[in-house]
C-alpha positions as CSV (number, residue, x, y, z in Angstrom):
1,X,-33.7,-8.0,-14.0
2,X,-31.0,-8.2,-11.1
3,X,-33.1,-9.2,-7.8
4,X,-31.5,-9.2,-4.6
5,X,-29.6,-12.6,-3.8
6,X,-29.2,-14.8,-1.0
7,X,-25.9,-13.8,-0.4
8,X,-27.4,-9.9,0.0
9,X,-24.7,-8.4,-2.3
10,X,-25.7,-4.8,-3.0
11,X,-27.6,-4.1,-6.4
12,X,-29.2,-1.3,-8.3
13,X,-32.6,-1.6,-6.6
14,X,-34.1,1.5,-7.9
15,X,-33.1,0.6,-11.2
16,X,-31.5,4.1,-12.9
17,X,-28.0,2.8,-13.0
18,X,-26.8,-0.3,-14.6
19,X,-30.4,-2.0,-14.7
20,X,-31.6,0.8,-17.0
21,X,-28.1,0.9,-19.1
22,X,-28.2,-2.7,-19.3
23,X,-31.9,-3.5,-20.2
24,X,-31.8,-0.4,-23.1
25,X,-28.2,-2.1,-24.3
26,X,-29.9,-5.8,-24.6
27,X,-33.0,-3.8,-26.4
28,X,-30.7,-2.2,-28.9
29,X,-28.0,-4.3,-29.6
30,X,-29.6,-6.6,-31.8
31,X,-30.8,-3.6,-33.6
32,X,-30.6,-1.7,-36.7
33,X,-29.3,1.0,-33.3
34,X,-25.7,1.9,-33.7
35,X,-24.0,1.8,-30.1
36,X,-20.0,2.9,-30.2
37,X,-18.0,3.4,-27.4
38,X,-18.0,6.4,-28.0
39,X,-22.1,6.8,-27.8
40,X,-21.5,5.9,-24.1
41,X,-18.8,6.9,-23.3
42,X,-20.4,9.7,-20.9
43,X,-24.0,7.4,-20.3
44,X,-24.8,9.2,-17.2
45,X,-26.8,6.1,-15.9
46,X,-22.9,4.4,-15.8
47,X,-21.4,7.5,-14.8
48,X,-23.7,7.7,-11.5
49,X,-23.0,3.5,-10.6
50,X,-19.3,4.7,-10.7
51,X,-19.9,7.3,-8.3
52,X,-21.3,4.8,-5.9
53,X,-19.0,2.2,-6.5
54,X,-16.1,4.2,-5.6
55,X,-18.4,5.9,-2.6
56,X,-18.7,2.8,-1.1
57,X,-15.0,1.7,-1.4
58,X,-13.8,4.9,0.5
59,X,-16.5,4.3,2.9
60,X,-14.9,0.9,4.1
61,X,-11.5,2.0,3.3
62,X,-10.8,-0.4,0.7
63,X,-7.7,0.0,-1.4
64,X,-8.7,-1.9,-4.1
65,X,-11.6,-2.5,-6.6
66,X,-12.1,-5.6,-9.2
67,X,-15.1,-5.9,-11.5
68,X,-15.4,-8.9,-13.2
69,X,-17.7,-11.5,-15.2
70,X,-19.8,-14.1,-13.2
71,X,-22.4,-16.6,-15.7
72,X,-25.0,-14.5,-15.3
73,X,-24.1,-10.7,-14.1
74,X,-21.0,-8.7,-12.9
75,X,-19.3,-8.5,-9.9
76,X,-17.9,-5.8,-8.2
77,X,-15.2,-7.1,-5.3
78,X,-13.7,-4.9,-2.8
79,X,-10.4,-5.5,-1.0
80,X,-11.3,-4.7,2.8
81,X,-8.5,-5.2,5.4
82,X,-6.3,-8.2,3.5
83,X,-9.3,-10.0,2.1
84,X,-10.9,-9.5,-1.6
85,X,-15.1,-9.6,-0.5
86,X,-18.1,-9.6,-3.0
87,X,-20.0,-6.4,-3.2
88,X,-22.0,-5.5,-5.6
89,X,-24.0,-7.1,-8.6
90,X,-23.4,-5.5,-11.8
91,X,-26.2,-6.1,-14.9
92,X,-24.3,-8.1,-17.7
93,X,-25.2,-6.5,-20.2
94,X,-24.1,-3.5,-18.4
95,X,-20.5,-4.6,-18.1
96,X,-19.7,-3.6,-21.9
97,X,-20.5,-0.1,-21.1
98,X,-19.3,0.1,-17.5
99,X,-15.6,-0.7,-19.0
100,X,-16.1,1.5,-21.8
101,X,-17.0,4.5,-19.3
102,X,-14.2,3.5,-16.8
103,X,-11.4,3.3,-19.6
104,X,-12.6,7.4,-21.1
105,X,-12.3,8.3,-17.3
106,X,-8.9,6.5,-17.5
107,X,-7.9,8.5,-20.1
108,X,-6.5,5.1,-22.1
109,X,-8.2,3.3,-25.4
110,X,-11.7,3.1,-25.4
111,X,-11.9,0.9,-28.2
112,X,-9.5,-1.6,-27.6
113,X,-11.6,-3.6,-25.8
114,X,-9.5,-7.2,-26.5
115,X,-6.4,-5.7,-25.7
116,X,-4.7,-5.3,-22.1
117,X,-4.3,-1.3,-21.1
118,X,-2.4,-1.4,-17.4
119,X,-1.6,2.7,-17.2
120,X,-5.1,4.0,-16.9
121,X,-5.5,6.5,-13.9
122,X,-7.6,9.3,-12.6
123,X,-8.9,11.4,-9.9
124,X,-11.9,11.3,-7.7
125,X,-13.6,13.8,-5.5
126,X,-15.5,12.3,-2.5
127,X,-16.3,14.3,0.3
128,X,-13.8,16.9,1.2
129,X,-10.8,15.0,-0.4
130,X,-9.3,14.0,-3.5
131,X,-8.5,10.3,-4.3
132,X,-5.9,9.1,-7.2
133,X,-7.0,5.8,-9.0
134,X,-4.7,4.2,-11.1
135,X,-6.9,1.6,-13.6
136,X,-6.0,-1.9,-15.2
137,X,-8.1,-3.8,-18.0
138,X,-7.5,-7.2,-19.0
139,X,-9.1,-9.3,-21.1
140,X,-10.7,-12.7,-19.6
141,X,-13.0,-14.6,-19.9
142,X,-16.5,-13.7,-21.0
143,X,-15.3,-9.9,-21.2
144,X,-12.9,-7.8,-19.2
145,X,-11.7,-7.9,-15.8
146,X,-11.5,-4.1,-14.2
147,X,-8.9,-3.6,-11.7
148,X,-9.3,-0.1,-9.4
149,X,-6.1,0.8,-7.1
150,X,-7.9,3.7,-4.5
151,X,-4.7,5.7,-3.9
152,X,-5.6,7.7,-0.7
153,X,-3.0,10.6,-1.4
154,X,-5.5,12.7,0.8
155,X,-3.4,11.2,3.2
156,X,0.1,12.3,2.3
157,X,0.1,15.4,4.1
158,X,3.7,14.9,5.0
159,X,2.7,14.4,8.6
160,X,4.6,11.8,9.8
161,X,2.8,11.1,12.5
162,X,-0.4,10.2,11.1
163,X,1.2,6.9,9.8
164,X,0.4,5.3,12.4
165,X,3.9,4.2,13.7
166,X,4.8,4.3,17.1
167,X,6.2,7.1,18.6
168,X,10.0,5.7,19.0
169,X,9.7,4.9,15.3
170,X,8.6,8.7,14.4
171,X,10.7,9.8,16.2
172,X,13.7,8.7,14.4
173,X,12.3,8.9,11.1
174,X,12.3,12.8,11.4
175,X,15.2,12.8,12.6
176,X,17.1,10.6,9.0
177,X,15.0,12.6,7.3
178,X,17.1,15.8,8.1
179,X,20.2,14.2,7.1
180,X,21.9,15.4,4.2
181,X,23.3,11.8,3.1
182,X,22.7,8.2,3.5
183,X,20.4,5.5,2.6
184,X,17.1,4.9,4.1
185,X,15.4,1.5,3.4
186,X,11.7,0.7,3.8
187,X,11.2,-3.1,3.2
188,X,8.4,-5.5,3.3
189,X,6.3,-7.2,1.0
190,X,3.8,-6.5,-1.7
191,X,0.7,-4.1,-0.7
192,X,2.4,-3.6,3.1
193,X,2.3,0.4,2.7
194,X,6.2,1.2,1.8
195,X,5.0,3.5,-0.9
196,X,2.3,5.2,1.1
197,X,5.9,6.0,4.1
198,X,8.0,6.7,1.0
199,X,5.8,10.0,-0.1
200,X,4.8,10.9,2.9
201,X,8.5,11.1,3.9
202,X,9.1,13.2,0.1
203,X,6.3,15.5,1.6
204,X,8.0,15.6,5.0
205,X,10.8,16.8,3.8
206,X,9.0,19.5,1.0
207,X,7.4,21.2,4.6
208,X,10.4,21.1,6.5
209,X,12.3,23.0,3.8
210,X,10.7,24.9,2.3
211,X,10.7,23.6,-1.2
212,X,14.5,24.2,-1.6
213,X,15.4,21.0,-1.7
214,X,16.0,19.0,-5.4
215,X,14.0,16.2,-4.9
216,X,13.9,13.7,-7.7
217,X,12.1,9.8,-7.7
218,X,12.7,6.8,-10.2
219,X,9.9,4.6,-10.2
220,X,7.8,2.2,-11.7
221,X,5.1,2.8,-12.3
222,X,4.7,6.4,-10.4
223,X,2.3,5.8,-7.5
224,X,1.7,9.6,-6.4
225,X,2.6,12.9,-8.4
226,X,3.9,15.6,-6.4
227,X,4.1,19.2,-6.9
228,X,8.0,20.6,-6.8
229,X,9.2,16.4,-7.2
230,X,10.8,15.6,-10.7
231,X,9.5,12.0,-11.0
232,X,10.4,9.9,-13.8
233,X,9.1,6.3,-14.6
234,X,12.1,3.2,-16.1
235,X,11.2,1.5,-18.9
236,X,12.5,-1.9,-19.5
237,X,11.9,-2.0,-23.1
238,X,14.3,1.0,-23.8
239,X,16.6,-0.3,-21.2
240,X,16.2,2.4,-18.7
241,X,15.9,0.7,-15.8
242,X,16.9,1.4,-12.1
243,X,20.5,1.4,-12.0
244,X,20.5,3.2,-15.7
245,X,18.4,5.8,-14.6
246,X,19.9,6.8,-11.0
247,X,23.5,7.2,-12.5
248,X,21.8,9.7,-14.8
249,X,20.1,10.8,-12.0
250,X,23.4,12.3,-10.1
251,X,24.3,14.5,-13.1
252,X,20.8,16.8,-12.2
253,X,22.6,17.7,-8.8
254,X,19.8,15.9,-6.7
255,X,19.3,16.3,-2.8
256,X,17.1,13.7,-2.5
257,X,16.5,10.5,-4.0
258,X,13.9,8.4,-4.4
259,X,14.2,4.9,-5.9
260,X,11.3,2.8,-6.1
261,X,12.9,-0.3,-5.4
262,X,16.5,-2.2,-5.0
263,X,16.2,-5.8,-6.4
264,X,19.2,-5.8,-8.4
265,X,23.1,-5.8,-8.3
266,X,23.4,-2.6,-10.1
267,X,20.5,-0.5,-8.4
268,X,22.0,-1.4,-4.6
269,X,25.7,-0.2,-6.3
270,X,24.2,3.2,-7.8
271,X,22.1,3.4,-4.8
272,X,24.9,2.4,-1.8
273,X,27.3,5.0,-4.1
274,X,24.9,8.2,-4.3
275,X,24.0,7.7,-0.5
276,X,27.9,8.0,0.4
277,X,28.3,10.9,-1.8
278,X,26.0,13.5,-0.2
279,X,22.7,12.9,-1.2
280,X,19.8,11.2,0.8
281,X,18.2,8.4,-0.4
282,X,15.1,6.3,0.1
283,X,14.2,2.6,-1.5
284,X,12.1,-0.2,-0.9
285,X,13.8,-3.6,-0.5
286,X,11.8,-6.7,0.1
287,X,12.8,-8.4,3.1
288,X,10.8,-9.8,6.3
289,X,12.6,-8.0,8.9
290,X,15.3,-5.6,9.4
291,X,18.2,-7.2,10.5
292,X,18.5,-9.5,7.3
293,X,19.0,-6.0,5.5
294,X,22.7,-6.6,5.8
295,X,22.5,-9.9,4.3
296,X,20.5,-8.6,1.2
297,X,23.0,-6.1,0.5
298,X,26.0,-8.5,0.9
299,X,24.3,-11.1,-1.8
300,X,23.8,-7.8,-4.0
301,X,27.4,-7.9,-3.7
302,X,27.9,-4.3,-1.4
303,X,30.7,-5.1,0.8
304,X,30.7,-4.0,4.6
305,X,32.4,-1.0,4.6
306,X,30.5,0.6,2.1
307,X,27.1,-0.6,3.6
308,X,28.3,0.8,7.1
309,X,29.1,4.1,5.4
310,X,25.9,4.5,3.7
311,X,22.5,2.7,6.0
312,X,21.2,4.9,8.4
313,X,18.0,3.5,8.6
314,X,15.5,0.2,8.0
315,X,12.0,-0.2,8.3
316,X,10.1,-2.9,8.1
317,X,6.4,-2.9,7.9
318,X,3.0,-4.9,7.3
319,X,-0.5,-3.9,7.0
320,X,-3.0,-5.7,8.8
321,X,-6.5,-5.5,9.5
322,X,-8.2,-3.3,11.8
323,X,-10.5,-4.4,13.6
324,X,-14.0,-2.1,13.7
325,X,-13.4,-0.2,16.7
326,X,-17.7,0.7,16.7
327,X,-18.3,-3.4,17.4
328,X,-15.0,-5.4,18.0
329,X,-15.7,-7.7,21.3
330,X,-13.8,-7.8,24.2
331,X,-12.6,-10.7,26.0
332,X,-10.6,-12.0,29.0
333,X,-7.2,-13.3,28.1
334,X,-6.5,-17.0,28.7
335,X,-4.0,-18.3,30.7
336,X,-1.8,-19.9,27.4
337,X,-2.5,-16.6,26.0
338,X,-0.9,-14.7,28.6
339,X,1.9,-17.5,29.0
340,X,2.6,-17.1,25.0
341,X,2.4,-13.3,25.2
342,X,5.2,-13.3,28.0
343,X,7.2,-15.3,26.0
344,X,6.9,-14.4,22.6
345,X,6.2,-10.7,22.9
346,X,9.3,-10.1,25.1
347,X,7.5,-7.6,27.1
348,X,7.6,-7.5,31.1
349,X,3.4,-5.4,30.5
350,X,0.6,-7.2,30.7
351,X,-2.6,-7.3,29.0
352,X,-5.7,-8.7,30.4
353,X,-8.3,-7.5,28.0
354,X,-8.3,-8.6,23.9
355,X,-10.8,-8.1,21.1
356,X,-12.2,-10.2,18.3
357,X,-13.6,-9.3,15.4
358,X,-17.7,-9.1,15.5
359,X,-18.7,-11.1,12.4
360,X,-21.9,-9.4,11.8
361,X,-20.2,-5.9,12.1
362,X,-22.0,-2.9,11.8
363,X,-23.3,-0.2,10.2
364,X,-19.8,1.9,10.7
365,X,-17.8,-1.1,8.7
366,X,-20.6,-2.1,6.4
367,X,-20.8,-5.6,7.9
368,X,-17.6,-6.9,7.7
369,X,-16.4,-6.1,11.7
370,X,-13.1,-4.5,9.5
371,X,-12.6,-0.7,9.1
372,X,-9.3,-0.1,7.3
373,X,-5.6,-1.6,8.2
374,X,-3.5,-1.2,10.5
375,X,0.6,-0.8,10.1
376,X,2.5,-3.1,12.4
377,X,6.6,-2.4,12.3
378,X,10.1,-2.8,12.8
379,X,12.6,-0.5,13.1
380,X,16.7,-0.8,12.9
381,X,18.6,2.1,13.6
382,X,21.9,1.8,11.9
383,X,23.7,3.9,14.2
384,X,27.1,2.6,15.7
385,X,25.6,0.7,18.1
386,X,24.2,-1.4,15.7
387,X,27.4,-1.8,13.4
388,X,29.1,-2.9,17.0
389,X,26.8,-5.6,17.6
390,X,26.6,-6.7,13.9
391,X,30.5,-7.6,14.0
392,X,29.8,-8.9,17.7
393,X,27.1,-10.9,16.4
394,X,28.7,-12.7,13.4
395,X,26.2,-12.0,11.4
396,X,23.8,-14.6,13.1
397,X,20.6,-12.8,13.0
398,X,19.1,-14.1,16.1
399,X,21.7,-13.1,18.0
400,X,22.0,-9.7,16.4
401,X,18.7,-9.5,17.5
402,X,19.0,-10.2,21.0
403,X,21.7,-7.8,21.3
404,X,20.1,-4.4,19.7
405,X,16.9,-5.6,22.4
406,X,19.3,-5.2,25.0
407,X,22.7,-3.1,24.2
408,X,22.3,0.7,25.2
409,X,21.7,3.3,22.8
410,X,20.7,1.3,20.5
411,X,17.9,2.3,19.1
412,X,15.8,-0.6,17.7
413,X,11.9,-1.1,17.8
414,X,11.2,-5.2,17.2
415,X,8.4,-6.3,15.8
416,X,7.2,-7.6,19.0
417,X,6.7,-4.7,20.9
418,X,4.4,-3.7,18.3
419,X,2.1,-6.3,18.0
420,X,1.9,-5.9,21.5
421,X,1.0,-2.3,21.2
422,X,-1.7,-3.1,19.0
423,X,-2.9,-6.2,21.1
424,X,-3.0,-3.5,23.6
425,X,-5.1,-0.8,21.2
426,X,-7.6,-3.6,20.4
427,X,-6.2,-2.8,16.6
428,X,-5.8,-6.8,16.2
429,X,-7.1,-10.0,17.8
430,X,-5.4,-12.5,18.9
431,X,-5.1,-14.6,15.9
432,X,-3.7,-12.2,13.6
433,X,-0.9,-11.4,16.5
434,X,0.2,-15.3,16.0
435,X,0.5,-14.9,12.5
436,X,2.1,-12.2,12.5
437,X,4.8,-13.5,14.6
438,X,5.1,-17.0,13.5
């Protein structure tokens, strides 16, 4: 039996979840007792530790699950704010079924348990809302390793505003949003929340219209589904990839466009192309900032002109952790800390208040003084402003920079300001504000 450990990871303490599965599996399997996959498939005992395990991941806002295969049990991880954290023990001989039960919910190959399945997904109801889960299971060592992605497309109302962006930022996303042409660029990298921006922009534009727009995405693989969007996935094996599938794309009369990322040559030429031909487009690119957009675009070989006729708009964003605003403690600002924060923050407000992180927590966050993340951004403006200062500028980015900080009209949000703004929120402590602006 599973006892509780020093570490205090949670376990099945009454013993009617995996305890009971996994104590009646090492019982039988020995036996003359045929067990299938498909003979517990549906094993409510595994059915209800699911429940829980995805209970307690929407409960601390986690976006991701992993269940893996320690020496002597299971292990269920959770990634809370940027860090993957132990959670839960799992009976070993309960992991068998536990993947079994997972990969029927998944709607992939439940008896292929040797073989990697990466396209598994499905839907769970907590609460009030609905949560997509897409599901991957790899073989490792000693088993499987389980890999949940917690979608939280209750949030994709299409309300812009409930990103979480500044106002300035909102602001101007409506209003590209409206356009009937250009390109719209949300960069950043891996797990920053582009995709999470990029449909709740789709939806944005769905409410404002009516439905009477032709919306159509390329992506792989497809995050969200969305009623009235014709999405389609590339596949690399049959050679439909981005650029492939976007110049089919333009034959379907499209209004909008969605393409899941630029990383290529002849993606950024379909892309650059459709956007100065009277559709909107949006894309993820991965870059750090905004300003080096230009330079991306240039080394995928789009010249000037055609780049100027074309961006309306960059965002760049990052997620970071929040702290728990039910225990965070407050603290007087140092005297470096305010020197740094004049200096680096290029901001004439003060703060004289900040907040750490409480490292027992509490009950709110579970423990871990972290409830969710928190987007921090960037925004560029490709108005004519900004093409001004670009040739002004020489294309030296600090300089380019400076000048959209201080150039009227022109409409740019640095990074900066908003780590500020969330200095100011108690969002982020003072460590995390360094980092972010290293």
């Amino acid at each position: 039996m599973i006892s509780a450990s020093e570490d205090k990871l949670l376990y099945d303490h009454s013993e009617t979840m995996d305890i009971a599965f996994g104590e009646w599996y090492r019982r039988n399997k020995n036996s003359n007792a045929v067990i299938t996959p498909t003979s517990v498939r549906s094993d409510p005992r595994l059915e209800k530790l699911v429940k829980v395990i995805l209970a307690e991941a929407i409960e601390v806002e986690a976006t991701d699950i992993q269940i893996t295969n320690r020496e002597s049990y299971g292990l269920v991880r959770f990634r809370v704010g940027t860090k993957m954290v132990d959670h839960r023990k799992i009976h070993k001989d309960a992991m068998y079924g536990l993947g079994v039960v997972l990969r029927s919910m998944s709607d992939v190959n439940i008896e292929e348990i040797n073989k990697a399945q990466i396209n598994g997904r499905f839907a769970y109801d907590h609460g009030r809302s609905r949560y997509d889960v897409r599901a991957a299971f790899i073989p490792s060592i000693g088993g499987q390793t389980i890999s949940l992605r917690v979608l939280y497309s209750n949030r994709l109302g299409g309300n812009i505003d409930k990103l979480g962006f500044p106002d300035q930022v909102s602001k101007t996303l409506k209003e590209v949003l409206s356009l009937k042409e250009g390109l719209i660029f949300l960069t950043g990298g891996t797990s920053s929340g582009k995709t999470t921006t990029l449909y709740t922009s789709i939806r944005h534009i769905i409410n404002k219209t009516g439905a009477t727009k032709n919306i159509m995405t390329i992506e792989n693989p497809i995050e969200y589904q969305i009623d009235g969007v014709e999405q389609s996935q590339t596949n690399d094996i049959l050679g439909y990839d981005f650029a492939t599938a976007l110049q089919a794309l333009l034959r379907m009369d499209p209004d909008v466009i969605l393409v899941g990322e630029v990383n290529d040559e002849g993606t950024a030429r379909a892309a650059v192309r459709a956007a100065s031909s009277g559709h909107l487009v949006l894309s993820t690119l991965h870059t750090s900032d905004t300003v080096s957009v230009n330079q991306v675009l240039r080394y995928y070989g789009i010249s000037r002109l055609d780049m100027g006729n074309s961006l309306q708009l960059v965002i760049n964003q990052t997620l970071e952790e929040k702290l728990c605003p039910h225990c965070r403690k407050p603290r007087a600002v140092t005297s470096s800390e305010l020197n740094w924060m004049t200096k680096r923050l290029k901001t004439n407000e003060q703060i004289v208040t900040v907040y750490e992180k409480n490292p027992v927590g509490c009950s709110e966050c579970q423990g871990y003084g972290i409830k969710g993340l928190v987007l921090v951004v960037e925004m560029l403006d490709a108005n004519h402003v900004y093409k001004k200062a670009l040739d002004d500028s020489q294309e030296d980015l600090d300089k380019l920079k400076e000048m959209l900080m201080t150039r009227e009209f022109a409409n740019f949000y640095p990074k900066e300001w908003d780590v500020f703004r969330h200095l100011q929120k108690g969002n982020i402590d003072m460590a995390t504000a360094k980092k972010i602006l290293r």
